[in-house]
C-alpha positions as CSV (number, residue, x, y, z in Angstrom):
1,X,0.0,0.0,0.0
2,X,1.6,3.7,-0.6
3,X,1.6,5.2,2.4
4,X,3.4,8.9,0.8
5,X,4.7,10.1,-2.9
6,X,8.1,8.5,-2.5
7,X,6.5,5.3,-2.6
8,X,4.9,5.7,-6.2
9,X,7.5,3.8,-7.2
10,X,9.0,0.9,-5.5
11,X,11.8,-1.7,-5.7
12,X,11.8,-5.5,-4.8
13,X,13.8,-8.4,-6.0
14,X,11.5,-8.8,-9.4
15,X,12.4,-5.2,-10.1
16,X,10.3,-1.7,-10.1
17,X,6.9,-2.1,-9.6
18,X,4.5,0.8,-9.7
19,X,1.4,0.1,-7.6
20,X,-1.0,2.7,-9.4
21,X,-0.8,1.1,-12.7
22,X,0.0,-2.2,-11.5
23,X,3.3,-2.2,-13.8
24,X,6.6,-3.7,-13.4
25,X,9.6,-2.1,-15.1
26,X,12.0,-4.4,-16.4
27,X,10.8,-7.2,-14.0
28,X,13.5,-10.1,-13.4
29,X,10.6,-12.9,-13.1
30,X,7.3,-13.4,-15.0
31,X,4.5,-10.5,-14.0
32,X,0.8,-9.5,-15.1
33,X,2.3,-6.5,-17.4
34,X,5.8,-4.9,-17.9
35,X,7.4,-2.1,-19.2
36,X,10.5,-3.0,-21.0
37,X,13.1,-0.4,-21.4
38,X,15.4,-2.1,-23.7
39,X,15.6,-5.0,-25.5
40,X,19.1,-6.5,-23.8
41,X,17.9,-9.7,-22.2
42,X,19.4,-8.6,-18.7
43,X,15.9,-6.4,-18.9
44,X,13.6,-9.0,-20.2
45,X,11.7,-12.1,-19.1
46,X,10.1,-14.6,-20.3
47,X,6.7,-15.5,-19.4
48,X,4.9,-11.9,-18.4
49,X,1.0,-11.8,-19.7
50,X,2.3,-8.1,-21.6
51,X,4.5,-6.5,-22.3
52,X,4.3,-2.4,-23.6
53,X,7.3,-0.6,-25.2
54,X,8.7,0.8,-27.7
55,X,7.9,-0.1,-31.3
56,X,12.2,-0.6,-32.1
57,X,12.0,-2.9,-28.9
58,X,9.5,-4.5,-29.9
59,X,10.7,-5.3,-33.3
60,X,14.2,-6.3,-32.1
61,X,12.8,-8.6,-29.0
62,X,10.5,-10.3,-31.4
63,X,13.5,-11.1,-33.7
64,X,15.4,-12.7,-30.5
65,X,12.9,-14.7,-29.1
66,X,10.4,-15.3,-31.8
67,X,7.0,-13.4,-32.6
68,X,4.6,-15.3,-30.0
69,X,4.7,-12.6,-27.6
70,X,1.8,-9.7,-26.1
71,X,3.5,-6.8,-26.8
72,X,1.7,-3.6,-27.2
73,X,4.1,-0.1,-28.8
74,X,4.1,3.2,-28.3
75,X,5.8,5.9,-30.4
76,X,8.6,8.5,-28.1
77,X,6.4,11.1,-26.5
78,X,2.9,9.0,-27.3
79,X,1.6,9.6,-24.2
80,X,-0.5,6.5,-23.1
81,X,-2.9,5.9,-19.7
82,X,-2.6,2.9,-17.8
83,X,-5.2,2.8,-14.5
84,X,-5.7,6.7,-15.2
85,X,-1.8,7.4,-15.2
86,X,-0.4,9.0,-18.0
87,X,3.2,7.5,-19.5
88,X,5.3,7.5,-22.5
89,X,9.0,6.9,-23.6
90,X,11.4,8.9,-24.3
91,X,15.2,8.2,-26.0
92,X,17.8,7.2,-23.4
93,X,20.3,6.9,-26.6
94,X,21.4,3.5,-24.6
95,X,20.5,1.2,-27.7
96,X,18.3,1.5,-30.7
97,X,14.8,1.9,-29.0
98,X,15.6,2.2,-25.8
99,X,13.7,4.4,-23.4
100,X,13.2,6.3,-20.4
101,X,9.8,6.2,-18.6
102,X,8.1,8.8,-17.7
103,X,5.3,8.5,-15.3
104,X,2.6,11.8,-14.6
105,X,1.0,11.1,-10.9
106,X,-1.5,13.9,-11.3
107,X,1.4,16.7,-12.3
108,X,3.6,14.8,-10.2
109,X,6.7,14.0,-12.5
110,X,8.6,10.6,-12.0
111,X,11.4,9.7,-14.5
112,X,13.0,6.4,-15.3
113,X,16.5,6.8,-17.3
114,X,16.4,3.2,-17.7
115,X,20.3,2.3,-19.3
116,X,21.5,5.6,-20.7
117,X,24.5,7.0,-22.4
118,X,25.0,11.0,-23.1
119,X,28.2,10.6,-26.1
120,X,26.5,11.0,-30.0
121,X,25.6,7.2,-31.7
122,X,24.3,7.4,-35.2
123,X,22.7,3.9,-34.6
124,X,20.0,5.1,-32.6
125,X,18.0,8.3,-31.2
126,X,19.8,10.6,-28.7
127,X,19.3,10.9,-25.4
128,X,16.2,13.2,-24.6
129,X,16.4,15.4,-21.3
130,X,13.3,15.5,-19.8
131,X,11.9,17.9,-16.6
132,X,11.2,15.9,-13.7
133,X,10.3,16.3,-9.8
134,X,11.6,12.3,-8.8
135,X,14.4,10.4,-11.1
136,X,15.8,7.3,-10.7
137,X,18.7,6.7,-12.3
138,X,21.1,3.9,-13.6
139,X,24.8,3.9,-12.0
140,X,26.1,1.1,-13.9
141,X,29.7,3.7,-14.0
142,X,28.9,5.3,-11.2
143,X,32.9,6.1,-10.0
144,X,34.8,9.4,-11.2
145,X,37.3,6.9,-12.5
146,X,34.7,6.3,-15.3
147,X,34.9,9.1,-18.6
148,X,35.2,7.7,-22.0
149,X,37.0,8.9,-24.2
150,X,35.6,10.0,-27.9
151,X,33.6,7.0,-29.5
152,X,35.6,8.0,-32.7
153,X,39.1,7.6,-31.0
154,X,38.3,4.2,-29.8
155,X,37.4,3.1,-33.2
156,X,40.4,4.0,-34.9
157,X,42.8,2.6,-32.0
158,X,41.0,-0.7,-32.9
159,X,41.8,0.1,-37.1
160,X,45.4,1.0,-35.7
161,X,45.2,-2.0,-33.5
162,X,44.5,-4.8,-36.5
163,X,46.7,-2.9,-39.5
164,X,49.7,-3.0,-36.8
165,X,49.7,-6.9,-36.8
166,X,48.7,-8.0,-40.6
167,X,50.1,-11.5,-40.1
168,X,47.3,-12.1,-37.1
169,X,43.5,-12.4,-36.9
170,X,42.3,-9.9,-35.0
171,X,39.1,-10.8,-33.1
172,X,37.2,-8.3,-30.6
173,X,34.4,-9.3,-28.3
174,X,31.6,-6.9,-28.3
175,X,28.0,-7.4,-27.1
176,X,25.8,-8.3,-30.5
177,X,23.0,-5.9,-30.2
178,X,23.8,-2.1,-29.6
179,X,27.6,-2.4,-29.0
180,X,28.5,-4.2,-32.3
181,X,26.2,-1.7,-34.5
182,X,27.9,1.4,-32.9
183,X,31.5,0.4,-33.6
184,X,30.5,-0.8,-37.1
185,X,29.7,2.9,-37.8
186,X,32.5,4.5,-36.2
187,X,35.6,1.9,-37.7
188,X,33.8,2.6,-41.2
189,X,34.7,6.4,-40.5
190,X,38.2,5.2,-40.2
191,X,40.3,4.7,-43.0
192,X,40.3,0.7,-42.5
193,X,41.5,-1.3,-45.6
194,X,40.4,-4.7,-44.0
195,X,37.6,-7.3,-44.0
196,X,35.6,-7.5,-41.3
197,X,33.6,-10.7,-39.9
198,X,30.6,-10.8,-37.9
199,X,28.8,-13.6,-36.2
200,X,25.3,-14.7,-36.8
201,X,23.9,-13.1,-33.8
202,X,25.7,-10.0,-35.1
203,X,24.5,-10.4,-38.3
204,X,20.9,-10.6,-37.2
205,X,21.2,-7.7,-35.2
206,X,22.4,-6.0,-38.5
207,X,19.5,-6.9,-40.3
208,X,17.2,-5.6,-37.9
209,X,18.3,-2.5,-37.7
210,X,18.5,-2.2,-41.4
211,X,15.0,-2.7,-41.5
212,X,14.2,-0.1,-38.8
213,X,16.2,2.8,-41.3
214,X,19.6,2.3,-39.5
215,X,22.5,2.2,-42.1
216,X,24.8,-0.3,-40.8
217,X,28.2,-0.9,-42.6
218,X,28.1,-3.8,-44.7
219,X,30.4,-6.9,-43.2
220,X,31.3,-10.7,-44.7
221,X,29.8,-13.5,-42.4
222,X,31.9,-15.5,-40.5
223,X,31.6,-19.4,-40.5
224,X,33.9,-21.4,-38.4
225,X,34.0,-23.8,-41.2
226,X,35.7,-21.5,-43.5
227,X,39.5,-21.1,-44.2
228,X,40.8,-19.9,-41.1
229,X,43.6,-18.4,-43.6
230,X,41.0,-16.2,-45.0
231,X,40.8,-14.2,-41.9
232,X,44.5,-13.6,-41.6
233,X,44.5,-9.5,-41.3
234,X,41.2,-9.0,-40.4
235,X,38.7,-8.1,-38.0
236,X,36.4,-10.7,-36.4
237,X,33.5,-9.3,-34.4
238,X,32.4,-11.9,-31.6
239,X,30.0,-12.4,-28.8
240,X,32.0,-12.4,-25.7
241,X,30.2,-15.8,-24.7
242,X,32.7,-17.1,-27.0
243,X,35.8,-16.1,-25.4
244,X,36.8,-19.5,-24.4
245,X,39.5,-21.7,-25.8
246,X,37.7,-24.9,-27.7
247,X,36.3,-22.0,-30.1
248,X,39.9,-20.2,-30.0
249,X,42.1,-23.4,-30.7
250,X,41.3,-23.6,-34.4
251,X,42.9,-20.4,-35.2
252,X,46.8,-20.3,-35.1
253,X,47.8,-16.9,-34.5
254,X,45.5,-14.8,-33.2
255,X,44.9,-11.2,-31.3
256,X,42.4,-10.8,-29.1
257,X,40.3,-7.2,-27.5
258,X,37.4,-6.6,-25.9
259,X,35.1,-3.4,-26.7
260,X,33.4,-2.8,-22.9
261,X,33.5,0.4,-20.9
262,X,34.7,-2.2,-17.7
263,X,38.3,-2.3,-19.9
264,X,38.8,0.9,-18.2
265,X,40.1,-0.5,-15.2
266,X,43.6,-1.6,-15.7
267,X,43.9,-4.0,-13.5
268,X,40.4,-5.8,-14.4
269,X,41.9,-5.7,-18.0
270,X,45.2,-7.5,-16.8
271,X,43.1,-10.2,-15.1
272,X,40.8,-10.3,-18.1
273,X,42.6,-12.4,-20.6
274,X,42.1,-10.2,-23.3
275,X,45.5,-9.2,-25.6
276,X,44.0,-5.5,-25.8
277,X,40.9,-3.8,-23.8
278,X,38.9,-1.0,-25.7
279,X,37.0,1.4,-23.0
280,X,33.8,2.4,-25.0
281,X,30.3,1.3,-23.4
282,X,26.7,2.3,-24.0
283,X,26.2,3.5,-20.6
284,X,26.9,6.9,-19.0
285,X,30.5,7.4,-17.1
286,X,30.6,9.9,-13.9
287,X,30.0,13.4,-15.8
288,X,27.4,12.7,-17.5
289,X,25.0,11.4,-14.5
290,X,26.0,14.0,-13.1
291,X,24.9,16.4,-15.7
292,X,21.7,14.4,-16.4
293,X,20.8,15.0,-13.0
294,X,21.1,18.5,-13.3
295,X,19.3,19.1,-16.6
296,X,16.3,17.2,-15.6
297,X,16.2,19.5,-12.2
298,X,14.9,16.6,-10.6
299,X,15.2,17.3,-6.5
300,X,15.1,14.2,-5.7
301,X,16.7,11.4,-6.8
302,X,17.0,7.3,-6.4
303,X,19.7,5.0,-7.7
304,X,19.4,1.4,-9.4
305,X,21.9,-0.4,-11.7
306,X,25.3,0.1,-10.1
307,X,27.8,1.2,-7.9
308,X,26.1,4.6,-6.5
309,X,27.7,4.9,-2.9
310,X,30.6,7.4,-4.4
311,X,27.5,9.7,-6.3
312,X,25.2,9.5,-3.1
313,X,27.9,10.7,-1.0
314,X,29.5,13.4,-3.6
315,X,25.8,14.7,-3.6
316,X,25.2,14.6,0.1
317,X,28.4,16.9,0.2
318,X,27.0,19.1,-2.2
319,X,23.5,19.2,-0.8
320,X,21.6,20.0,-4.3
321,X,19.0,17.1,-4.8
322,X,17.5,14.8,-2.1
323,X,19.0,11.2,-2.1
324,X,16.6,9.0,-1.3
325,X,16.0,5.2,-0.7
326,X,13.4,2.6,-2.0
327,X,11.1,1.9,0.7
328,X,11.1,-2.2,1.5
């Protein structure tokens, strides 16, 4: 029962639930009706009687796990009512069609960034700033040792990083949907002379972005049955779920990088296994949560996602928005 307004919106081990409309948001286990931010399968389950999102979502969720599923769409800024409470999605510029939620209690403004990233992707829409009076925020990065460095740079330190060693196959692990499409874009600015490979969940991903307008740079499949000669000098793209040595021990001279905004760390790149580590991620670093919370002039604020202990305690110092808790 919701005893006050900071209770609108609550938090429990299936995820954020919003009693008013009876809604979870991103739920870990199978509810009545959920509101999917993204379609990365850390923020989806299987088995909820609806689902409501975006109509990019939608498309790409359907092409993961098949059409059989109740899922209603909404366009960003189609406002929508659910139990008399108005909603709609707007651009987090985390992925292609992902969203934050914004829920209207009766004037009352709560905002949902959902996964966010403030740097410029031509692969989806940019991040919206929305005016609210409660946000709560991701802090996947939420440590000032996290701020990325230009998407651009990154991309051609991987072209530098596979023309340096011509005699090698260069493969990089990046996540198939969202991360792979964004540094497809950026190494085709680059002047890279190679091939590049993609895998068939990369490949897929492709396609459906294609079909939702996105121009996506145009790679070769990669088989495992091929040549592995063929692949000498070029670039592999991977899922890191294959990062593991019966896949690996079929090529003979190799090179091997992972595109992830945790290859930052120095130390958890050492330990990582990975030749080279490229620090670019589709989430925001310090700076820009901490500019986010400022344009949205939200006064108070909860965190979800991450690591927030360093940003609750860097705003307590500063004492600009309220830090606040999700009740039990």
């Amino acid at each position: 029962m919701i005893q006050k307004s900071t209770d609108l919106i609550k938090y429990s081990d299936q995820g954020l639930y919003c009693e008013l409309t009876d809604t979870w948001i991103d739920p870990h286990k199978p509810v009545k009706r959920a509101l999917i931010t993204h379609a990365h399968m850390d923020h989806f389950t299987f088995g909820c009687n609806e689902y409501i999102s975006t109509p990019e979502t939608s498309l790409i969720i359907k092409e993961r796990i098949g059409s059989n599923i109740n899922i209603k769409t909404y366009d960003y800024g189609k406002e929508f009512k659910i139990n008399g409470i108005k909603l709609s999605f707007h651009p987090s510029g985390h992925i292609l069609g992902s969203s934050q939620i914004k829920f209207n209690f009766g004037g009352e403004i709560w905002l949902i960034t959902g996964d966010f990233k403030r740097q410029i992707d031509e692969t989806c829409q940019e991040f919206e700033k929305v005016k609210t009076d409660y946000l709560i925020s991701e802090s996947t990065f939420g440590l000032p040792i996290f701020k990325w460095e230009e998407t651009q740079k990154i991309a051609i330190d991987i072209s530098k990083w596979v023309n340096l060693s011509p005699d090698r196959t260069s493969i990089l692990f990046c996540y198939s949907l969202g991360k792979a499409q964004r540094l497809l874009n950026e190494i085709n600015k680059t002047n890279f002379k190679n091939k590049i490979y993609t895998h068939t969940s990369i490949n897929k991903m492709n396609n459906c972005y294609k079909k939702l307008g996105i121009d996506i740079f145009e790679t070769n499949k990669f088989d495992k049955t091929q040549n592995i000669n063929k692949f000498k000098g070029n670039l592999i793209l991977l899922p890191p779920s294959l990062n593991r040595g019966s896949f690996l021990k079929k090529f003979k001279n190799i090179q091997t990088g992972f595109a992830s905004g945790w290859m930052s760390i120095r130390a958890l790149r050492k330990r990582s296994g990975y030749d080279k580590g490229f620090a670019i991620s589709d989430h925001a670093d310090w700076e820009a949560i901490l500019k986010t919370l400022n344009e949205t002039e939200a006064k108070n604020v909860f965190f979800h996602h991450g690591d927030s202990e360093a940003l609750i305690r860097y705003l307590n110092e500063k004492n600009s928005i309220n830090v606040l808790k999700f009740a039990p």
